[in-house]
Backbone and ligand atoms as CSV (ligand in chain L), in Angstrom:
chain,resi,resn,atom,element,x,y,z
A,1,UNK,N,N,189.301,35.577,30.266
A,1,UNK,CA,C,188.107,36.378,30.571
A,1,UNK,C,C,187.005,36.133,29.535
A,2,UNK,N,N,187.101,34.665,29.174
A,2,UNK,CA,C,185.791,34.487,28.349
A,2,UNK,C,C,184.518,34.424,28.391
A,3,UNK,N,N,183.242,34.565,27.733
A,3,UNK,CA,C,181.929,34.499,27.639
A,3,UNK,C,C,181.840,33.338,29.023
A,4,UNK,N,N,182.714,32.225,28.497
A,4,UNK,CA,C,182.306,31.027,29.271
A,4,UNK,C,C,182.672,30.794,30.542
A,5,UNK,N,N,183.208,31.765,31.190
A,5,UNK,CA,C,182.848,31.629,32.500
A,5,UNK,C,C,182.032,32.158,33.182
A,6,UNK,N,N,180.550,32.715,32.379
A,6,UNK,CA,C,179.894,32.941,33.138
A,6,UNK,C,C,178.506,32.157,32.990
A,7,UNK,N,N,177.808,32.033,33.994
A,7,UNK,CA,C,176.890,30.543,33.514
A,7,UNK,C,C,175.717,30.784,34.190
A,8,UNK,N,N,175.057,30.283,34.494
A,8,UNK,CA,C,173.694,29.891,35.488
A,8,UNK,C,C,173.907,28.653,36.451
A,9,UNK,N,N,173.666,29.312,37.670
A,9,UNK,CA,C,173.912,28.104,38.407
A,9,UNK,C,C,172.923,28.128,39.333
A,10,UNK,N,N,172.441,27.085,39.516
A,10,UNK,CA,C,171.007,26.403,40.442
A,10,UNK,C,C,170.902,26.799,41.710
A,11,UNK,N,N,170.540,27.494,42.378
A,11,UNK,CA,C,170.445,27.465,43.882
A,11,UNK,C,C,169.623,26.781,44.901
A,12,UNK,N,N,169.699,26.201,46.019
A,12,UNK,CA,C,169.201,25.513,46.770
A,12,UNK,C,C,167.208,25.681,46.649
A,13,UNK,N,N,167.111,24.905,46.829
A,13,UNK,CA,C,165.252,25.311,46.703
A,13,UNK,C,C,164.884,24.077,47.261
A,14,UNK,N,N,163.564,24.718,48.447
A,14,UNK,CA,C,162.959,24.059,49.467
A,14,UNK,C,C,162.029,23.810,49.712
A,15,UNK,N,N,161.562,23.042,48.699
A,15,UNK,CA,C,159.935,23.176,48.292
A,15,UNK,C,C,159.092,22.828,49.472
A,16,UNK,N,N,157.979,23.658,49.782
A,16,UNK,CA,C,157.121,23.328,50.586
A,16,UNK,C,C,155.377,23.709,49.801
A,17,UNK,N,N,154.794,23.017,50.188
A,17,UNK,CA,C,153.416,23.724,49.905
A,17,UNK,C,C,152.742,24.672,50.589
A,18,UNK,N,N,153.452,25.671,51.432
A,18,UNK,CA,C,153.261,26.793,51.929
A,18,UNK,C,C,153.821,27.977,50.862
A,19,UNK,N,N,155.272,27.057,50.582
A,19,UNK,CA,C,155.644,28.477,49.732
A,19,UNK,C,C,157.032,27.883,49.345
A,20,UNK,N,N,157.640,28.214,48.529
A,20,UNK,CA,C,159.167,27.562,48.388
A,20,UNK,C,C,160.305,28.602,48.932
A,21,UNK,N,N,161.389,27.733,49.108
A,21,UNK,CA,C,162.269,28.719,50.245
A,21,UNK,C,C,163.525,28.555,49.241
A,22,UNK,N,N,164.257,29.872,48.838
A,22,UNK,CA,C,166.010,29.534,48.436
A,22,UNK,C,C,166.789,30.253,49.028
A,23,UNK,N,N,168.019,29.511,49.415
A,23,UNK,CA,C,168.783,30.947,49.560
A,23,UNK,C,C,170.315,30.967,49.151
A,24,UNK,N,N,171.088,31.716,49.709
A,24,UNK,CA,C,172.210,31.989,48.892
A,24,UNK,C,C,173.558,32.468,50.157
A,25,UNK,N,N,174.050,31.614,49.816
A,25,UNK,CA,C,175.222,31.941,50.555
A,25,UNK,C,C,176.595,31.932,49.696
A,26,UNK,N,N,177.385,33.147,49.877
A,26,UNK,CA,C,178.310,34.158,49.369
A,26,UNK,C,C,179.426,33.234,49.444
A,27,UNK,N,N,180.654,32.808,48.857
A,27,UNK,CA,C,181.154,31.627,48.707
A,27,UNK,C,C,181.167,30.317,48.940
A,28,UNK,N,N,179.894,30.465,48.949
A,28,UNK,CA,C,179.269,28.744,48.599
A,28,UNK,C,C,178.592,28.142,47.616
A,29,UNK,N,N,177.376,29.121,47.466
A,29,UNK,CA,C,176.771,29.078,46.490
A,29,UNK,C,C,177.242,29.862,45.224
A,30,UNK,N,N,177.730,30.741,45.740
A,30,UNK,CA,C,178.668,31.823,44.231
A,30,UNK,C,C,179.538,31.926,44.589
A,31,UNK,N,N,180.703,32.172,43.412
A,31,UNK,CA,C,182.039,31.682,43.744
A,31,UNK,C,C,182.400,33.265,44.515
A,32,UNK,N,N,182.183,34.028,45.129
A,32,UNK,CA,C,182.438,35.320,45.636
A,32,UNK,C,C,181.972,35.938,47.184
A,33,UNK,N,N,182.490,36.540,47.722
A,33,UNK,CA,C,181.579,37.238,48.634
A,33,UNK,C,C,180.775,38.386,48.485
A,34,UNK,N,N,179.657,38.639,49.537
A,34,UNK,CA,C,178.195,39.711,48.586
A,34,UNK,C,C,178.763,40.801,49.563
A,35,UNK,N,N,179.095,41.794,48.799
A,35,UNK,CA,C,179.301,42.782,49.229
A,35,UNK,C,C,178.035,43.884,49.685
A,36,UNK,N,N,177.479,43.665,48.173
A,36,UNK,CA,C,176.192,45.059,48.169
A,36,UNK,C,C,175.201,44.112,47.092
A,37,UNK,N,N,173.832,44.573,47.305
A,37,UNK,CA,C,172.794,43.602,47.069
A,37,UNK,C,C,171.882,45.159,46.456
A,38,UNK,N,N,171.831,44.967,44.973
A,38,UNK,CA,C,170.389,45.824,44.718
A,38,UNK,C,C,169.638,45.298,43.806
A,39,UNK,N,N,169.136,45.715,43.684
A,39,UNK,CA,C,167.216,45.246,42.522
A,39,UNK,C,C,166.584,46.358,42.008
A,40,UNK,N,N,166.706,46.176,40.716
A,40,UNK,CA,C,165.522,47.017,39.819
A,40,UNK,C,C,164.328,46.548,39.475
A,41,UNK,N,N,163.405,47.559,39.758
A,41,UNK,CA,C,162.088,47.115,40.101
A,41,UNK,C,C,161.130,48.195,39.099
A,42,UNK,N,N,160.042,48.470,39.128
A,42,UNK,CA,C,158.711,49.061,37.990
A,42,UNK,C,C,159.863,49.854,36.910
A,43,UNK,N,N,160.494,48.670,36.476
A,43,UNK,CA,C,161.228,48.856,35.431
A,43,UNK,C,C,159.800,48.968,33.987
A,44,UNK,N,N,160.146,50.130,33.538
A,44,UNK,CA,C,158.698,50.322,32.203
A,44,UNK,C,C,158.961,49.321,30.956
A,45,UNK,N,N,157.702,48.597,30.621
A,45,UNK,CA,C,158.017,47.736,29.389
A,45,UNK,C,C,158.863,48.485,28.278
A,46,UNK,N,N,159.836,47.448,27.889
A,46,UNK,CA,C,160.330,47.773,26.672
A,46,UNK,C,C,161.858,48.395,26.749
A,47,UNK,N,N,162.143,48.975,28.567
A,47,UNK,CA,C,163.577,49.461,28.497
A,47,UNK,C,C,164.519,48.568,28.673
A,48,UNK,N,N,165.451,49.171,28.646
A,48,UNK,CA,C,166.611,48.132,28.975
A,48,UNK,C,C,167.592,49.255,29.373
A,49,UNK,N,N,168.159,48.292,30.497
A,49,UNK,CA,C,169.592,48.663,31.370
A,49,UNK,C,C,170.541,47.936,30.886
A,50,UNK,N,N,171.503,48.269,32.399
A,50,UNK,CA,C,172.923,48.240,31.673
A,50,UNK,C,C,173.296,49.233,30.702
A,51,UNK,N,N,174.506,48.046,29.777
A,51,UNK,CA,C,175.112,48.766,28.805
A,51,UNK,C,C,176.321,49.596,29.379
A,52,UNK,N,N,176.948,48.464,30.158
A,52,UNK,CA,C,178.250,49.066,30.833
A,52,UNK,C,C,179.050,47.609,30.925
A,53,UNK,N,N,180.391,47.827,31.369
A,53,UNK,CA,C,181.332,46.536,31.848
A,53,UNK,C,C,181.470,47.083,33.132
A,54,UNK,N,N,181.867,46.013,33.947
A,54,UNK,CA,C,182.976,46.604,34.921
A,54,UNK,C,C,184.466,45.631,34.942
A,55,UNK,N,N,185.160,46.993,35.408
A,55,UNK,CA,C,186.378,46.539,35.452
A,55,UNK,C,C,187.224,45.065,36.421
A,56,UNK,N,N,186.373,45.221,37.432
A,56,UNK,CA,C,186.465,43.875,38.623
A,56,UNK,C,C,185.886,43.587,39.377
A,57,UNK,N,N,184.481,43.771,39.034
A,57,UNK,CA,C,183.114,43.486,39.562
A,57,UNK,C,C,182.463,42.035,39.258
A,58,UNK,N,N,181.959,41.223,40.225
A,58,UNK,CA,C,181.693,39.789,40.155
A,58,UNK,C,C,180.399,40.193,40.130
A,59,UNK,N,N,179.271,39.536,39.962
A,59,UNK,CA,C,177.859,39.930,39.935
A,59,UNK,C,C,177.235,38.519,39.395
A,60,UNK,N,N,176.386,38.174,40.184
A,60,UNK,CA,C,175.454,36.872,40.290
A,60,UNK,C,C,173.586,37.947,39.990
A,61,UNK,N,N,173.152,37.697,38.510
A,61,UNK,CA,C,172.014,38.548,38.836
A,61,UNK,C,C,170.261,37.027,38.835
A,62,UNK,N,N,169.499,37.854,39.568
A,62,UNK,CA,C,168.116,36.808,39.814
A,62,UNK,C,C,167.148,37.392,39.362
A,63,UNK,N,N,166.521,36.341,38.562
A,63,UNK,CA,C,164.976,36.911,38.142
A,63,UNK,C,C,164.173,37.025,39.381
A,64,UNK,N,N,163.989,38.010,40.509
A,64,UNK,CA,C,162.666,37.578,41.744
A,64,UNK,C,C,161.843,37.342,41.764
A,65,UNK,N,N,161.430,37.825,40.376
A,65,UNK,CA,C,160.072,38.086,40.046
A,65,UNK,C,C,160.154,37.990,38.472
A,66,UNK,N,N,159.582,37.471,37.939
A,66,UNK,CA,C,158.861,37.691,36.139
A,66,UNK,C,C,160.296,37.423,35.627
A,67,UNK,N,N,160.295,38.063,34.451
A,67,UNK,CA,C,161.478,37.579,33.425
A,67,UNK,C,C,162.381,38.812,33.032
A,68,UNK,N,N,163.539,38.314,32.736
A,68,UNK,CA,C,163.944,39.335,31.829
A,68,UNK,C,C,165.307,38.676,30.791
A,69,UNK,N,N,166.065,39.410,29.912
A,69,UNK,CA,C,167.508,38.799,29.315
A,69,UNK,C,C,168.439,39.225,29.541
A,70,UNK,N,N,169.559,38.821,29.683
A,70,UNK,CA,C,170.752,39.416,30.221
A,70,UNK,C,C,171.555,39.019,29.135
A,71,UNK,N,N,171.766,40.018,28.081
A,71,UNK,CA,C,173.091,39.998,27.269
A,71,UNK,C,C,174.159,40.203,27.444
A,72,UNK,N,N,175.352,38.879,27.212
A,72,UNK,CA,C,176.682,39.419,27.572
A,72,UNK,C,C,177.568,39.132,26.184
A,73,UNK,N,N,178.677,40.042,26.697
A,73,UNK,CA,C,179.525,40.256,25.368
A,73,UNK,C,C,180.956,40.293,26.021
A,74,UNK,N,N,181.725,39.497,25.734
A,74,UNK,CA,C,183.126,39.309,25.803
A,74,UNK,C,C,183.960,40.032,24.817
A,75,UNK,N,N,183.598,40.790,23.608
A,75,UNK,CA,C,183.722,41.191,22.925
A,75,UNK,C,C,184.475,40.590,21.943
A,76,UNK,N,N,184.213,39.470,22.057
A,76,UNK,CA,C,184.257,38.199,20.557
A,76,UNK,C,C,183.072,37.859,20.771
A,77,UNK,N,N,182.253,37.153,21.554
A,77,UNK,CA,C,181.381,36.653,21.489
A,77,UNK,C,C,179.766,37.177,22.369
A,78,UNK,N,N,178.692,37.225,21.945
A,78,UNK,CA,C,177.384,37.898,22.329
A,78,UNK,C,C,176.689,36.074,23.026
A,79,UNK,N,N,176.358,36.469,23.982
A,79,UNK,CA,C,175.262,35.640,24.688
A,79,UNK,C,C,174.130,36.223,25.274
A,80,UNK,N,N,172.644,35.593,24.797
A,80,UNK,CA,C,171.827,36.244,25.544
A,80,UNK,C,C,171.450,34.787,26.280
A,81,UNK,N,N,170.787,35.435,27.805
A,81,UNK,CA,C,170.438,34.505,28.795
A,81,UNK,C,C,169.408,34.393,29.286
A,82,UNK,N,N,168.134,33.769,29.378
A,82,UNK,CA,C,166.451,34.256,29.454
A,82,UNK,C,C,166.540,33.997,31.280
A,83,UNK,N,N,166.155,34.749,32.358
A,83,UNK,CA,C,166.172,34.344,33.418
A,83,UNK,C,C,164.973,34.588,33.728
A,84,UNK,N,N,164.149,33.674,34.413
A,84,UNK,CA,C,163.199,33.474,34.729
A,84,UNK,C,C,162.430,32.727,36.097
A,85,UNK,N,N,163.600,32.333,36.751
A,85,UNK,CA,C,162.936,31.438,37.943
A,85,UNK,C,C,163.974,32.397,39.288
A,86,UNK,N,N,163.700,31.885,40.235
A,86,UNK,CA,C,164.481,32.618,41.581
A,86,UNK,C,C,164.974,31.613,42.049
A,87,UNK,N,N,164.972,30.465,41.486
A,87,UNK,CA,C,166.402,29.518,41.803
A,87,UNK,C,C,167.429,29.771,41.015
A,88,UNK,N,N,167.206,30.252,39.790
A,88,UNK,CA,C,168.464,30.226,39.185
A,88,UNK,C,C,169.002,31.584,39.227
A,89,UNK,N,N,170.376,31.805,38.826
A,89,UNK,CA,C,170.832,33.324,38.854
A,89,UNK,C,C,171.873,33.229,37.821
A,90,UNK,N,N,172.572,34.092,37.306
A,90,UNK,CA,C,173.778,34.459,36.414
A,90,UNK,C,C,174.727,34.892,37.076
A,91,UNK,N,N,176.145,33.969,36.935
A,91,UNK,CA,C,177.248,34.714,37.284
A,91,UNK,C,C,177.738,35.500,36.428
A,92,UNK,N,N,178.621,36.442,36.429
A,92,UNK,CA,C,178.812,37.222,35.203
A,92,UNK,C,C,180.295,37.783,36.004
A,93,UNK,N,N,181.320,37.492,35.294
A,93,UNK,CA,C,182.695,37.999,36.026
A,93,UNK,C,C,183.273,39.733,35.581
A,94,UNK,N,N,184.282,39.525,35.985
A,94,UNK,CA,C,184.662,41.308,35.258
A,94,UNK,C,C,184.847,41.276,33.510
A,95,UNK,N,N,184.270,42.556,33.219
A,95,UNK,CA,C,185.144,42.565,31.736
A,95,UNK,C,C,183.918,42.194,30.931
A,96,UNK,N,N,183.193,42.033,30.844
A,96,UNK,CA,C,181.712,41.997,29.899
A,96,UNK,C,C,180.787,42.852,30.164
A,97,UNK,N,N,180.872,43.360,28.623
A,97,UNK,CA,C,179.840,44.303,28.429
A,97,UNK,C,C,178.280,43.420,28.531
A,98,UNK,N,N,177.246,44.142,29.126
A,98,UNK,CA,C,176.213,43.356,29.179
A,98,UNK,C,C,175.409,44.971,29.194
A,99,UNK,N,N,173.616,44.376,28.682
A,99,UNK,CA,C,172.455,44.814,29.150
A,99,UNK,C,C,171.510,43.860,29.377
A,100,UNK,N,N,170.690,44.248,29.338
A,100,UNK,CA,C,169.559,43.557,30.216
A,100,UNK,C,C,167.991,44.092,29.812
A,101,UNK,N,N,167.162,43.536,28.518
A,101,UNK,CA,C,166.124,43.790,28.371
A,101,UNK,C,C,165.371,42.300,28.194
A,102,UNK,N,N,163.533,42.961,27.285
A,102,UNK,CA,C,162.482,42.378,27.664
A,102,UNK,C,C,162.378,41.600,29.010
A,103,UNK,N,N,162.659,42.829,29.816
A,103,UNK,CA,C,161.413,43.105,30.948
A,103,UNK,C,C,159.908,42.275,31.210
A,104,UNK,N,N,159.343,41.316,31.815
A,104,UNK,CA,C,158.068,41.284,32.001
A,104,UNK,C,C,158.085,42.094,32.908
A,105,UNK,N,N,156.302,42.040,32.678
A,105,UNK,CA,C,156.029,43.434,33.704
A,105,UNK,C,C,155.476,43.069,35.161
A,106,UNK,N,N,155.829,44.067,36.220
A,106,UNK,CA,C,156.082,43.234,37.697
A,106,UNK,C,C,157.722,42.631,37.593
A,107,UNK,N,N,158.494,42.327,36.911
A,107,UNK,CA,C,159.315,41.955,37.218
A,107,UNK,C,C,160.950,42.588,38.106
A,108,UNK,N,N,161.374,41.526,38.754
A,108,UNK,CA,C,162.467,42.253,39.927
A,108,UNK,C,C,163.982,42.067,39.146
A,109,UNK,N,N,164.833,42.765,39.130
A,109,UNK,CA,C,166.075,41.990,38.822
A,109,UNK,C,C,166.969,42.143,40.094
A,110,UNK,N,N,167.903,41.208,41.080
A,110,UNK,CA,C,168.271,41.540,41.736
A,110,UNK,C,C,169.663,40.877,41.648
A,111,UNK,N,N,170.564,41.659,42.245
A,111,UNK,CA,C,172.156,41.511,41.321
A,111,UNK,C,C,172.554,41.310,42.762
A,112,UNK,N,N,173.681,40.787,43.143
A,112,UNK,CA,C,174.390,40.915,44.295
A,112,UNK,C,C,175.916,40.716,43.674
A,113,UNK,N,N,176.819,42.015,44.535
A,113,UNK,CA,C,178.025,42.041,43.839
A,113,UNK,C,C,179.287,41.908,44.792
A,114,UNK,N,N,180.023,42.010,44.353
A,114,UNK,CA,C,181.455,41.409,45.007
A,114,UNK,C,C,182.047,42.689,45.704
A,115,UNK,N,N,181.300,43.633,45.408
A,115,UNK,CA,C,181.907,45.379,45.702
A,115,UNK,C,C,180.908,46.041,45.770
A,116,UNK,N,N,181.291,47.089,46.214
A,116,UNK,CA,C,180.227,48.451,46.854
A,116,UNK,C,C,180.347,49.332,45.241
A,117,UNK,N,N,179.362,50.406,45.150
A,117,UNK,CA,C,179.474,50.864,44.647
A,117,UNK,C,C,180.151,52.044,44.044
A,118,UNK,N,N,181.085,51.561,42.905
A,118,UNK,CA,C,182.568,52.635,42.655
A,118,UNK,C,C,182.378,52.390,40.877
A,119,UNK,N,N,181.891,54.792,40.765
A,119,UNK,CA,C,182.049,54.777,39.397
A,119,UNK,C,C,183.177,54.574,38.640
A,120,UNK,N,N,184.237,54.366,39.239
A,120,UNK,CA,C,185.617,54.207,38.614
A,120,UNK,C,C,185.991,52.674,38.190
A,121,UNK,N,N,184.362,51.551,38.691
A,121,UNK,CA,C,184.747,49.874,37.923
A,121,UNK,C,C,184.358,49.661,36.839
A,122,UNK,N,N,183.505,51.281,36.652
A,122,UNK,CA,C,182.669,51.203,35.337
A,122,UNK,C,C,183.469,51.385,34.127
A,123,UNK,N,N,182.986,50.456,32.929
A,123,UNK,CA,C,183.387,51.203,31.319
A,123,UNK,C,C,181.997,51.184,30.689
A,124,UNK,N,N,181.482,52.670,30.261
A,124,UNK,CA,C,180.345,52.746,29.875
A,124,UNK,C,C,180.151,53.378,28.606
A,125,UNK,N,N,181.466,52.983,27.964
A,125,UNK,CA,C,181.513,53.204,26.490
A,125,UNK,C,C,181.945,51.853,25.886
A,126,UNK,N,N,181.104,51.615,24.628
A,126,UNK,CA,C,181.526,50.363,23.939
A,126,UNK,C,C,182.821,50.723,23.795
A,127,UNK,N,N,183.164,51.166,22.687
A,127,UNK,CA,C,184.391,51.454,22.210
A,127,UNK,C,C,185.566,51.079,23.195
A,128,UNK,N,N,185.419,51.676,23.879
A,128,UNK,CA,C,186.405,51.914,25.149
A,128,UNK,C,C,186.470,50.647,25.605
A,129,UNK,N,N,185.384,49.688,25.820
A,129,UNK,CA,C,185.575,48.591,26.391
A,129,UNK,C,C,186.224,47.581,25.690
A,130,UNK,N,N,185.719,47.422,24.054
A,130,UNK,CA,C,186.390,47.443,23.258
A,130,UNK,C,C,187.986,46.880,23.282
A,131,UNK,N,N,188.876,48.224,23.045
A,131,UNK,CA,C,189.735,48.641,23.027
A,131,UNK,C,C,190.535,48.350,24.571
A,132,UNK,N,N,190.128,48.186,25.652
A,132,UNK,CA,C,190.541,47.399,27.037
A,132,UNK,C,C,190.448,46.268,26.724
A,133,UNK,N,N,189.532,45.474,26.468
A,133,UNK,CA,C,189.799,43.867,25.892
A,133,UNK,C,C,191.078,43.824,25.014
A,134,UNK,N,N,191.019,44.610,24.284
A,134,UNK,CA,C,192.322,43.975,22.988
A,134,UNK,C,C,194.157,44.584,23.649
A,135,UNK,N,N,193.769,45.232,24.639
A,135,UNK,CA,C,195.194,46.125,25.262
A,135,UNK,C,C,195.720,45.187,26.347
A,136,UNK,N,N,194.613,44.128,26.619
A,136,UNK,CA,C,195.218,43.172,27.998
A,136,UNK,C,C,195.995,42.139,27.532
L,1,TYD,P1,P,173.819,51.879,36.720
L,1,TYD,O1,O,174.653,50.812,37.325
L,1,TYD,O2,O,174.508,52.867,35.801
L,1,TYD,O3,O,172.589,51.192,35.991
L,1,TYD,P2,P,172.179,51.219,34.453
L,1,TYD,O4,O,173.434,50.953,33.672
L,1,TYD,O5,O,171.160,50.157,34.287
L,1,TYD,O6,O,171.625,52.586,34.236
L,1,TYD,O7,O,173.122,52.689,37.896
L,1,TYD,C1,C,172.181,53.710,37.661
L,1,TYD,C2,C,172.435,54.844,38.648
L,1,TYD,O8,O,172.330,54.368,39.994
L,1,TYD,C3,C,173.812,55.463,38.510
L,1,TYD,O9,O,173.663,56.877,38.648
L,1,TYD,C4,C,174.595,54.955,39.686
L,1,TYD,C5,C,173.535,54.644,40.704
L,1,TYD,N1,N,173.892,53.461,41.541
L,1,TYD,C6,C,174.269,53.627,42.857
L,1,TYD,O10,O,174.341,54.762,43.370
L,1,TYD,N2,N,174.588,52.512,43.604
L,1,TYD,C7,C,174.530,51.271,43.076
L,1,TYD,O11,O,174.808,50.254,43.781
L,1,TYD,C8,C,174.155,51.103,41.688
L,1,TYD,C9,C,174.107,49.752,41.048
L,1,TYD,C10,C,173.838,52.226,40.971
C-alpha cells in the first residue's frame, strides 16, 4: 500500500479547434469502476480539504478547471502532486492520508470513486490512521 502506486495518468484528449474533448472510461482508463462522481467547486482561496484516508476507497481526482495540490501520505512517505490540466488525473488507492490545497481561484476538483458514499471508509484522524498503517 505504497505512496507509489498512486500516479498520474494521461487521459485520452481530442484536440479540435472548436474545443478539446477527453473522456474517461471506468476500467479502462482507471484501473476501477466509477461508482459516484463529485466536484468541489467556489472553493475560497487559501482552504484546503481533505485530511482524511479511506479505508477501501479508489479515487482518480481532475483538475476541471484551474489548479490545485493533492498531498499524499502513506505514512512513511509525503507526496505533493500539482494538478493542473483535465487530461490528467490522480489515482490515489486506499490507505493514504491526503489533502488538497492552493486552490486557484475558479477552480473545479472532481474525484470519481470506486464507492458511494460511506462514513464508515473514512479515517479522519491522523493518529488513528497512523496506527492502522503500522497494525496491518
Ligand atoms: P468530506 O469527504 O469530509 O470532504 P472534506 O474532507 O474535504 O471536508 O465531505 C464533506 C461533507 O460532505 C461530509 O459531511 C460528507 C459529505 N459528503 C457526502 O454526503 N457525499 C459525498 O459523496 C462526499 C464526498 C461528501
Amino acid at each position: 500500500m505504497s505512496i507509489s502506486e498512486c500516479k498520474i495518468i494521461e487521459l485520452p484528449k481530442i484536440t479540435d479547434p472548436r474545443g478539446n474533448l477527453t473522456f474517461i472510461e471506468g476500467e479502462r482508463h482507471i484501473p476501477f469502476d466509477i461508482k459516484r462522481v463529485y466536484y468541489l467547486y467556489d472553493v475560497p482561496g487559501g482552504s484546503e480539504r481533505g485530511a482524511h484516508a479511506h479505508k477501501g476507497l479508489y479515487q482518480f481526482i481532475v483538475a476541471m478547471s484551474g489548479s490545485f495540490d493533492v498531498v499524499l501520505d502513506d505514512g512513511m512517505e509525503q507526496k505533493r502532486f500539482h494538478l493542473n490540466r483535465s487530461y490528467y488525473g490522480l489515482y490515489v488507492t486506499p490507505m493514504k492520508w491526503r489533502f488538497i490545497d492552493n486552490f486557484s481561484s475558479g477552480s473545479v476538483c472532481m474525484v470519481l470513486a470506486s464507492n458511494r458514499y460511506e462514513e464508515d471508509d473514512y479515517i479522519r484522524d491522523y493518529d488513528e490512521f497512523i496506527h492502522a498503517i503500522h497494525s496491518n
